[in-house]
N, C-alpha and C positions, 0 to 999 in steps of 0.2 A: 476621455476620462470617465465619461458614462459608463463604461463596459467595466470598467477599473472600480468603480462605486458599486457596482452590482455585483460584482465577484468577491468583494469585504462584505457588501452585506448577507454573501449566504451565508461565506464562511463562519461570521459570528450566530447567524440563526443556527448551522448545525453545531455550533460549539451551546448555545443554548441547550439543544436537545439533549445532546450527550450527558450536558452537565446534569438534565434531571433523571438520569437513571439511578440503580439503589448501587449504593459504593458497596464495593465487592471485597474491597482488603482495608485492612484493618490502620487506622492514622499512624500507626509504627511502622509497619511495610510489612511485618513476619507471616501475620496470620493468615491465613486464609477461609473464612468459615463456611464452610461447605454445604448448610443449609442455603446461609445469604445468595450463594452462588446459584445453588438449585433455584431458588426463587426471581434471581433475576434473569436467569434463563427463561425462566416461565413466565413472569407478570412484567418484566420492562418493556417500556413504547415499543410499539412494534418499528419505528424507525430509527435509527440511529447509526452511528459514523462505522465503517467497514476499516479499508485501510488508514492513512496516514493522510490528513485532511493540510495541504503543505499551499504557498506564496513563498518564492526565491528568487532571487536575479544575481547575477555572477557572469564571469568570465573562463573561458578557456584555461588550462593549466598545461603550458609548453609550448602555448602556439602565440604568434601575437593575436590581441582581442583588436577586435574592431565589432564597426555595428551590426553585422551580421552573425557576428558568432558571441556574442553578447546578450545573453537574454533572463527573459523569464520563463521560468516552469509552474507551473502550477498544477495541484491534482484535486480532484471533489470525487470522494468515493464515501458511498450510503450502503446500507443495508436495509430491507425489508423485511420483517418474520411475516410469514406468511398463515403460517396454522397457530392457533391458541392453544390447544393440547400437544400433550407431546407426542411424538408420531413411534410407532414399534422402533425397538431398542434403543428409546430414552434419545431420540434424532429429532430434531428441530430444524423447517424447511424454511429457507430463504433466499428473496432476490436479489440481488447482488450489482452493482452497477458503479463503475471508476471511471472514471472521464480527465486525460493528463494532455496539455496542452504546451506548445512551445511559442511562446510570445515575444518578438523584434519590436520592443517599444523605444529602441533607437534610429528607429530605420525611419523614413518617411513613409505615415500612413499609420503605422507602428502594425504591420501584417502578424496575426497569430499564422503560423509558418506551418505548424503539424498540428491535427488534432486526434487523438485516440480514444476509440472509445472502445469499453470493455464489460460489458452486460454478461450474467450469467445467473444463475439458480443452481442453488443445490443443498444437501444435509450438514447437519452440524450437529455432532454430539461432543456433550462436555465430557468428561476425565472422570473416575475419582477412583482412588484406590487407597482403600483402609479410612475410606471416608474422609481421604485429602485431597482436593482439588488440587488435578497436575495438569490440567491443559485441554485441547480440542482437537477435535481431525473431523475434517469435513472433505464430501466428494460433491466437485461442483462442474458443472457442464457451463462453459464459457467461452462467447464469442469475441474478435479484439479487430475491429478494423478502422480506417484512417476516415472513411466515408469520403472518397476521393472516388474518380472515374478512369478512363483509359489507363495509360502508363501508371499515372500516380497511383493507382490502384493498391491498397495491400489488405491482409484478410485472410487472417484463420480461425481454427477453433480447437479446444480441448477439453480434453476430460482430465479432470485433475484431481489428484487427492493429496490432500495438505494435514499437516500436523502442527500445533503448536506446544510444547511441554516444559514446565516450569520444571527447571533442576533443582533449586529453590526460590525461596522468594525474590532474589537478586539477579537471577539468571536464567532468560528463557533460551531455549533454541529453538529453529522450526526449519522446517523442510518443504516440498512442494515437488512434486513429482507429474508429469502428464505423458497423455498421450494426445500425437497432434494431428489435427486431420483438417491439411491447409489444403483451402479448396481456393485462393488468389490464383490467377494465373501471373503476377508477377513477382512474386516472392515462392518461388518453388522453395529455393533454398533455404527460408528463416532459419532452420535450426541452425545452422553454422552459427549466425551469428546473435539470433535468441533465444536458443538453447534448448536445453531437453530437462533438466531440473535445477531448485537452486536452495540455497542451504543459508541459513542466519541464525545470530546468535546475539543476542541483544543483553544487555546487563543494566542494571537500575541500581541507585544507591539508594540505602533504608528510608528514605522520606523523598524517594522520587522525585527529586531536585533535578538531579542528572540523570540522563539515559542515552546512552550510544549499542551502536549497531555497526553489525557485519554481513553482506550478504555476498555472496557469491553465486555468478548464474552458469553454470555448466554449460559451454557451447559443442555442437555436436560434434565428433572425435575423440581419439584418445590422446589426444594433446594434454597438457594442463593449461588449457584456452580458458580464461572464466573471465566474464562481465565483471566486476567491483563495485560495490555502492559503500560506501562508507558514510554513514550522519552522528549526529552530536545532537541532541538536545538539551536545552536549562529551559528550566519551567519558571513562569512568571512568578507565582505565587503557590504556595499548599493547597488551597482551594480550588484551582485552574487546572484545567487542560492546555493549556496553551502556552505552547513554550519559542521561546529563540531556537534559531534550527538552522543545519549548518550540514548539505548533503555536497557529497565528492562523488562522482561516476567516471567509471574509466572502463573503455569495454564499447562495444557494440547495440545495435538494438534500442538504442534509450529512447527514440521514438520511432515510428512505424516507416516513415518515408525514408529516413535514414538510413535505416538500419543496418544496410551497411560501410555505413562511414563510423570509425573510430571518433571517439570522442572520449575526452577529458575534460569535466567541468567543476568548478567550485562553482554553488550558490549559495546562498544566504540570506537569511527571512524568518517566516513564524511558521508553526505546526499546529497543529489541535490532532491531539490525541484519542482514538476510540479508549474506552474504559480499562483496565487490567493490561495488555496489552495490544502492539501493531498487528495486526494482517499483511502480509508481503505476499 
């Protein structure tokens, strides 16, 4: 239960952090001001939450559960800004780093079973057109391996360019496209079954109470083969990041030793949210 103590306690320090950056949208949800945004590009902590800061534990969906396919997921992903000014063509550089773990806290021993880790660096420029903030696209050089030896070995890298664009204030989509240059010798294959790009669309209700999400991960061929993540979140409170959370996976890939065995999971748990929107 030690390990269990110290993984609540980060998660609440990085929900601390995030919470002191400068609020970027307006307690209605509409507005966007586009100065505020300039500025917290430029003058917020240089640390703060990247993707989807998540604790869930669930069963299987279609299979019987038992203790070994019963678990916890967990993810801790940070960001870095790296430079204080901003760099040619209004780009801001950062490091990047997601660490998503699969945990048998049924089993004897309670064995964290997969661990992934996913370090990367790269640009990020904000949006604005007609002087409305509509979103980010950022190109990021990033590495993703299990930190395992022999067989168990897996391990790639990409180069990625990602977009995130508000349609309006209720409705983001984003995309993520790469290229991949798997240097593992035991996952030649990955892309069949984690993919070559993947597309979301997320929607928020005007006081960000609710926010659900769609993502789909394009596996390699011309099949319509796609990964599925489906989440749900309700937020604690108006003030908070932190909400009840409620992710579905069907598809391939969802951790690195697996990857290729099919799964179907429901979990459920808490999230803590990076500010405006996720990173996927």
């Amino acid at each position: 239960m030690n390990i269990l103590r110290k993984i609540l306690l980060l998660i609440i320090c990085l929900s601390a952090a995030i919470g002191a950056e400068a609020q970027i949208i307006s307690p209605d949800g509409y507005y966007f001001d586009t100065d505020s945004i300039r500025r917290d590009f430029r003058d917020q902590p240089y640390f703060g939450l990247y993707k989807d800061n998540y604790f869930i534990f669930g069963p299987p969906i279609g299979y019987k559960a038992n203790k070994s396919n019963t678990n916890i997921k967990f993810q801790i992903s940070i960001a870095q800004r790296l430079t204080n000014a901003t760099l040619p063509g209004g780009t801001y550089l950062y490091l990047f780093y997601s660490q998503k773990c699969f945990w048998n806290v049924l089993q004897n021993s309670m064995p964290m079973t997969d661990l992934n880790f996913n370090p990367g660096i790269g640009l990020t420029k904000p949006i604005f057109i007609k002087n409305h903030y509509v979103g980010k696209v950022s190109l990021i050089l990033e590495h993703e391996s299990n930190g395992r030896d022999s067989i168990q070995s897996r391990s790639w890298n990409k180069v990625s360019l990602a977009a995130n664009i508000l349609v309006d204030p209720n409705l983001m989509v984003a995309g993520k496209v790469w290229i991949p240059i798997i240097d593992g010798q035991n996952n030649k294959d990955i892309l069949d079954y984690c993919g070559i790009y993947q597309m979301t669309v997320q929607a928020m209700t005007d006081n960000r109470k609710f926010t659900g999400s769609v993502t789909l991960v394009k596996r390699k061929g011309w099949n319509l083969n796609y990964n599925t993540i489906v989440e749900l979140a309700y937020r604690f409170s108006r003030k908070s990041n932190q909400y009840f959370f409620l992710q579905y996976y069907n598809g391939y890939g969802e951790g690195l030793l697996d990857y290729k065995v099919f799964k179907s999971q429901l979990r459920l748990g808490i999230v803590i949210k990076p500010n405006l929107f996720s990173d996927f």
